[in-house]
C-alpha positions in Angstrom: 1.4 14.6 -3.8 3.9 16.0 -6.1 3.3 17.6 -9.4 5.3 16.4 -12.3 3.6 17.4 -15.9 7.0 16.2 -17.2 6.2 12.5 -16.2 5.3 10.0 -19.0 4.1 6.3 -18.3 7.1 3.8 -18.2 7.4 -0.1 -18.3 7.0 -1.5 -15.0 11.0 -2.1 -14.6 11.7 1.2 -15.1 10.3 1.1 -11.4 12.9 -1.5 -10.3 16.2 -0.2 -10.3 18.9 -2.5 -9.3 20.4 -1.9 -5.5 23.6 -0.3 -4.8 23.8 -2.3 -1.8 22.8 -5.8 -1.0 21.6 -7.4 2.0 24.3 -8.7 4.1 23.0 -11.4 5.9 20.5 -13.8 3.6 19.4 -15.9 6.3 16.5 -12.5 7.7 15.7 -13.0 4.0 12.1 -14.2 3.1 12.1 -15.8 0.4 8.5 -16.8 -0.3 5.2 -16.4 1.8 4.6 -20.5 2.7 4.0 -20.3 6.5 1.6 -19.0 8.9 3.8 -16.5 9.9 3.4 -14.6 6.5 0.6 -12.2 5.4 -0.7 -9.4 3.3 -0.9 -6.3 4.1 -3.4 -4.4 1.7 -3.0 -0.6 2.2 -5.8 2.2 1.6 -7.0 0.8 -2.1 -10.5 2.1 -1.4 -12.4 4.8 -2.8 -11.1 8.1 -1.3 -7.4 7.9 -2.9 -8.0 5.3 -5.6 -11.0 6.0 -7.8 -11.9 8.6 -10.1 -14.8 10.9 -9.1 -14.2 10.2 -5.4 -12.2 12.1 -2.5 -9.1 13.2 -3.4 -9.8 13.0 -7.3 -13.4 14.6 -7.1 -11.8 17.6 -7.7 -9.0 17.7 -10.3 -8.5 21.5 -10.1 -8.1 21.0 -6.2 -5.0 18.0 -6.4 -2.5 20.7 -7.4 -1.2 17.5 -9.5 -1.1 17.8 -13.1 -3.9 16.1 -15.4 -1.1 14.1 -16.8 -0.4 12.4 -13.7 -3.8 11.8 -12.6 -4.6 9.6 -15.3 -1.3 8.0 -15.0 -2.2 7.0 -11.6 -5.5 6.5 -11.7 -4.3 4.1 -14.7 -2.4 2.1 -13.0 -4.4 1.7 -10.0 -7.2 0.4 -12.3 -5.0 -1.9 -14.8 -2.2 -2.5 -12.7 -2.4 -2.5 -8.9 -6.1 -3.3 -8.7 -5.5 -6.7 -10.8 -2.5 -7.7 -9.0 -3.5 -7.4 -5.5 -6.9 -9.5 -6.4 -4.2 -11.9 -7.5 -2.2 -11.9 -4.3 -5.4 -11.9 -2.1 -6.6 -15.4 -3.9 -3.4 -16.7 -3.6 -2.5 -15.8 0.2 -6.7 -17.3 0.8 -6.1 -20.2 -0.9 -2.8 -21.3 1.3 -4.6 -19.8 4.6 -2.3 -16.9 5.0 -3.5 -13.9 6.4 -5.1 -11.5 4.5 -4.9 -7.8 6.3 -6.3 -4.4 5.2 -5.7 -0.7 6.1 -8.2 1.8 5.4 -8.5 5.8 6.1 -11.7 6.5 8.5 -12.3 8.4 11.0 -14.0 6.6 14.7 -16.8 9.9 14.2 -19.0 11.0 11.2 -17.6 14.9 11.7 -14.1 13.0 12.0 -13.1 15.6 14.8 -10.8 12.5 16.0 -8.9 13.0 12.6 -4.8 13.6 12.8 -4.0 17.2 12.5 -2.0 15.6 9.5 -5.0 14.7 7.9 -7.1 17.7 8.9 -4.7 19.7 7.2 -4.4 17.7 4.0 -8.5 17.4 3.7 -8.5 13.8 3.9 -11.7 12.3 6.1 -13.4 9.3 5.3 -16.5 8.4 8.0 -17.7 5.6 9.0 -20.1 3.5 6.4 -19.5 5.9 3.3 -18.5 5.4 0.6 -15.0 7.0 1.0 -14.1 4.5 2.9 -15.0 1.5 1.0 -12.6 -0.6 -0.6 -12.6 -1.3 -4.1 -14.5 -4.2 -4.6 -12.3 -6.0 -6.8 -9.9 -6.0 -3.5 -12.4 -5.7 -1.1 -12.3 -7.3 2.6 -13.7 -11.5 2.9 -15.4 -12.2 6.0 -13.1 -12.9 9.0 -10.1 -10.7 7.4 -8.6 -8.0 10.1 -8.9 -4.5 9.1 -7.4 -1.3 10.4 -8.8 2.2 10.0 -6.7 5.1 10.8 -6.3 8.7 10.0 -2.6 10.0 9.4 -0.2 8.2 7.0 1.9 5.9 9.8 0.1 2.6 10.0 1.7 1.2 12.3 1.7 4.8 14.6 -1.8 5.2 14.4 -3.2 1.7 15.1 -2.6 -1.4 17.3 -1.3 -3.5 14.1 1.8 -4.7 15.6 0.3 -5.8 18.7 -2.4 -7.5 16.5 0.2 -9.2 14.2 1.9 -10.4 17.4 -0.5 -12.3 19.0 -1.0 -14.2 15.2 2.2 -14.6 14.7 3.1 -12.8 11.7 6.5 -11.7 11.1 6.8 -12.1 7.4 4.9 -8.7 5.8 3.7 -8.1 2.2 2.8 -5.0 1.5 0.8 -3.8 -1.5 -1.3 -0.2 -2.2 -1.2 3.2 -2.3 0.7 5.5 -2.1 4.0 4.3 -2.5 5.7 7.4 -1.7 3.2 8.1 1.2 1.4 5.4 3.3 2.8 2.0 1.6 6.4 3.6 2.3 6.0 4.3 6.4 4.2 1.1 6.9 7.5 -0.5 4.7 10.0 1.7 6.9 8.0 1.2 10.2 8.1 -2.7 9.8 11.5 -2.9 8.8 12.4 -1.0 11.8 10.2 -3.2 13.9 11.7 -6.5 13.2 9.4 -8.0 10.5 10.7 -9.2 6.9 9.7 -7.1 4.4 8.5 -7.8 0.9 7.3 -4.6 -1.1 5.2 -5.7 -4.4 6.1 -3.4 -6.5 3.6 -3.7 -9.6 0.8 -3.8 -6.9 1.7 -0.2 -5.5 1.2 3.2 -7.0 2.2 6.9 -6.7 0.9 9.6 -8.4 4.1 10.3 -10.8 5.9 7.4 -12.4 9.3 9.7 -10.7 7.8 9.3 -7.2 7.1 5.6 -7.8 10.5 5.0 -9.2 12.3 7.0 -6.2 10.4 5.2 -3.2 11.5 1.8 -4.8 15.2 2.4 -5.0 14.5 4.2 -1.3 13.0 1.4 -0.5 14.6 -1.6 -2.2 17.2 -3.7 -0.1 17.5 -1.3 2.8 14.1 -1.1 4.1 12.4 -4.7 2.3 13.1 -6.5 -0.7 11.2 -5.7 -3.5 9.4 -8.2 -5.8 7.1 -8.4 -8.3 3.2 -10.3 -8.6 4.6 -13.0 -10.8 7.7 -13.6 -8.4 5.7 -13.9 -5.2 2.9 -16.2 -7.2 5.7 -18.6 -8.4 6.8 -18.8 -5.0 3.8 -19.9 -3.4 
């Protein structure tokens, strides 16, 4: 996290700004998630990193992050993100595309199997608390694939690519938090493994509306296209 007590709450397409290069070839373009080969890829909206008076934001004092931008994220997670991936997740159900979450927890309840990444930064979540629960709202349906893992690379720290091979998925959609943090590698890791990106913008969130802005134009026609709720809904 980055503290930034100049940071005031923006529109959402103040996070969108336009490319400085497009993508060359508009055929490895997805355009819309209608086949089997697309899904959604739900990242950490549970209750260590996402909900007020849990994990990371138990604490204020401890975040080193300014009140200012706690309540803008925490904001936005609730209003903005929250709502829009319970959107996306009835959508991609209702059309039988995959549904996929990522979640931080540890295999052991002491979470000695943690990444030194994560032991450093204080994150554990064990297994069956309340940590690492989802948000209900956004919560896991029966039958969905879920990941746990313990350092920000999703796709580092789990077998998700082999899983999305053997179901065929090569068309990603990628919602959650933090957009600067975990939503970003799993973006940059995919790109670099052959799939077709899609980031969704309004359904992300980092803790500044600077950091959010910056990962999207990192992000935006190099590493995925970047879309919003509404876009994605109208092409389904």
């Amino acid at each position: 996290m980055s503290n930034d007590g100049n940071d005031k709450p923006v529109s959402i397409n103040d996070f969108e700004p336009q490319p400085a290069m497009a993508l060359r070839n508009s055929d490895e373009v997805n355009t819309s998630p209608k086949t089997s080969e697309s899904a959604l890829l739900c990242i950490d909206i549970q209750y260590l990193g996402a909900k007020e008076g849990f994990g990371t934001f138990a604490d204020h004092g401890s975040t080193g992050v300014s009140e200012q931008a706690i309540d803008y994220y925490l904001d936005r997670v609730e209003n903005v993100v929250v709502p829009n991936v319970a959107k996306l997740q009835k959508a991609f159900r209702k059309n039988n595309l995959e549904v996929i979450h990522a979640r931080i927890q540890s295999m052991t309840a002491d979470g000695r199997d943690r990444s030194q990444e994560h032991v450093r930064l204080g994150l554990h979540a064990a297994p069956g608390s309340t940590l690492a629960e989802f948000l209900p709202p956004v919560a896991p349906k029966p039958n969905e694939v879920v990941f746990n893992k313990t350092a920000s690379g999703l796709f580092v720290s789990t077998n998700i690519h082999y899983v999305l091979g053997n179901m065929g998925v090569k068309d990603l959609y990628i919602v959650g938090v933090y957009t600067n943090e975990c939503v970003s590698s799993a973006v940059r890791s995919a790109a670099d493994l052959g799939y077709r990106v899609t980031l969704i913008s309004d359904a992300t969130a980092a803790i500044t509306p600077s950091l959010q802005k910056s990962s999207i134009l990192t992000i935006k026609e190099r590493y995925a296209q970047v879309k919003e709720t509404d876009e994605v809904l109208e092409g389904m």
